[in-house]
N, C-alpha and C positions, 0 to 999 in steps of 0.2 A: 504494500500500500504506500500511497505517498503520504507518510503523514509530515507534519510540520516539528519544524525546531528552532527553539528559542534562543539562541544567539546570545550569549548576556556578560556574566562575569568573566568570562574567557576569551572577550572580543579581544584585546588590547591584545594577548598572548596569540589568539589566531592570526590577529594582522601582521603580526614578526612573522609568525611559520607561513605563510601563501607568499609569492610572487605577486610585486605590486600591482604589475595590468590584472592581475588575476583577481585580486581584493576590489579594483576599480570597478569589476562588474560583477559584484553583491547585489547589487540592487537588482537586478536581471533573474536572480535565484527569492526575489521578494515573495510572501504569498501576497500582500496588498500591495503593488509597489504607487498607490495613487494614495497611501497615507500620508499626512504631512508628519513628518518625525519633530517633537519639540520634548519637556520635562514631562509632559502628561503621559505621552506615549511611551518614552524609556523609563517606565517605573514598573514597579510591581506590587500593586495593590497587594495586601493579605486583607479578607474580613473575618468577622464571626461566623464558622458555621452554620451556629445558631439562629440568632440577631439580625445577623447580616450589616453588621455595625462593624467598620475599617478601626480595623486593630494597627494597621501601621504601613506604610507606602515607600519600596526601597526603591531609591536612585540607580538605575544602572545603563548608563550615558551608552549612548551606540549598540544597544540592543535591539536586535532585527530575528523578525519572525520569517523561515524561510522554507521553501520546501525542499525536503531531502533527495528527490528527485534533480529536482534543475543546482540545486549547490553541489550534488556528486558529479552533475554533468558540467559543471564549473569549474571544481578541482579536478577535473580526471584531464581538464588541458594539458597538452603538452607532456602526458606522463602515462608511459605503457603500463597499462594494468594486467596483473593475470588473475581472469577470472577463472572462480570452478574449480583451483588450486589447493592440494591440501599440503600444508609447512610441515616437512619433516623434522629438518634442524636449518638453523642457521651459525653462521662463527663472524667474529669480526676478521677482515681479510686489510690488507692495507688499501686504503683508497678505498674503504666499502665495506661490504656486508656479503659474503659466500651464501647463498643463499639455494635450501635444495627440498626438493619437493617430492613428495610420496609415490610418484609416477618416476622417479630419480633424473628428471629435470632436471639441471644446477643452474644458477644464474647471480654474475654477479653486478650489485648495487650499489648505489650509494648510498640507500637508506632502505628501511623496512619499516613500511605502518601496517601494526596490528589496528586491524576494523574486522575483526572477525568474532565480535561478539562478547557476552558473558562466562562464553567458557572459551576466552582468547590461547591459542596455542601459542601465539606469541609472546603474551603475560607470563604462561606458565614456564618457558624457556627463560626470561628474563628473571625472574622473580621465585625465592623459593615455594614450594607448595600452599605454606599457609598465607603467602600474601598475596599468591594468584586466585585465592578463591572469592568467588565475588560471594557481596553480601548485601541483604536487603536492606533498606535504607527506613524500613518503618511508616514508609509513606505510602498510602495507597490511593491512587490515583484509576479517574474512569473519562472515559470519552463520551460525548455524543451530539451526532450531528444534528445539523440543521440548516433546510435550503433557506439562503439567502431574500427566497421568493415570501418563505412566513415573515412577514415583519413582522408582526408581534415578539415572535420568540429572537428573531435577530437584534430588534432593539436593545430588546431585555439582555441577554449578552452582552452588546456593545458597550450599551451604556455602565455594565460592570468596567469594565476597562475595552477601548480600542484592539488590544493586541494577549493582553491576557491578566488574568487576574488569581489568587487563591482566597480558596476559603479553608479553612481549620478548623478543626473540633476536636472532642478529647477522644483519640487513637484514631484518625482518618484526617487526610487533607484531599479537598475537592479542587479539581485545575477550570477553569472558561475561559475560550482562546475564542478571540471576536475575528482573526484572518483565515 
């Protein structure tokens, strides 16, 4: 599916790692890209679950909601991907990364990005046992849609926040994403 992602506390750190033409067409990978970006929109509402009463509004400047679709077909510029690949080992080699694959492929890189999930084979290479194991984070979160066409329910959305908002309560946080 294509679902969307939030772009946020990690901008500043993702603008260093992407190539600069490449970062210039963000906006391209936008799900809204006709929103005017100001402080209202690069925040993130929290309210009461409950109440629905704003417990507190974080700042977080250059935060863009995008779809993961057109931003993977963004970064994948300029950069051979092997799909469908399963990482046997890799080793640091000079000038690179040896890098060898379960069909005994080899190839070598300059770099290796693990995107290959929750249970990263790459992680686990890197990192011993107990710190490649992923761990839930206590938040549970639901989706659901809504055509653009119901105004009713899209206002209602909106009006929580443009781009997204949370609600909290005690053991569950709820997400509403207006793009």
């Amino acid at each position: 599916r294509d679902w969307t992602i939030l772009l946020h506390w990690g901008m500043p750190l993702f603008e260093k790692l992407i190539p600069e033409h490449i970062f210039k067409e963000l906006n391209g990978a936008l799900c809204n890209p006709y929103l005017e970006f100001d402080a209202k929109v690069e925040s993130l509402p929290v309210y009461n679950g409950v109440t629905g009463e704003l417990l507190f509004s974080s700042h977080i400047p250059s935060s863009r909601r995008v779809s993961r679709r057109r931003l993977r077909e963004l970064l994948a510029q300029d950069i051979e991907i092997r799909w469908n690949m399963t990482l046997e080992r890799f080793q640091q080699a000079e000038g690179g990364v040896k890098v060898e694959f379960s069909n005994g492929e080899t190839i070598d890189v300059q770099y290796i990005l693990g995107a290959d999930g929750a249970s990263s084979r790459v992680r686990q290479a890197l990192l011993n046992s107990e710190q490649a194991q992923s761990r839930g984070s206590g938040f549970m979160f639901a989706t659901g849609i809504t055509k653009f066409s119901d105004t009713e329910k899209t206002a209602a959305i909106v009006s929580a926040h443009p781009v997204a908002a949370l609600m909290m309560n005690t053991g569950a946080v709820g997400a509403v994403g207006g793009e």
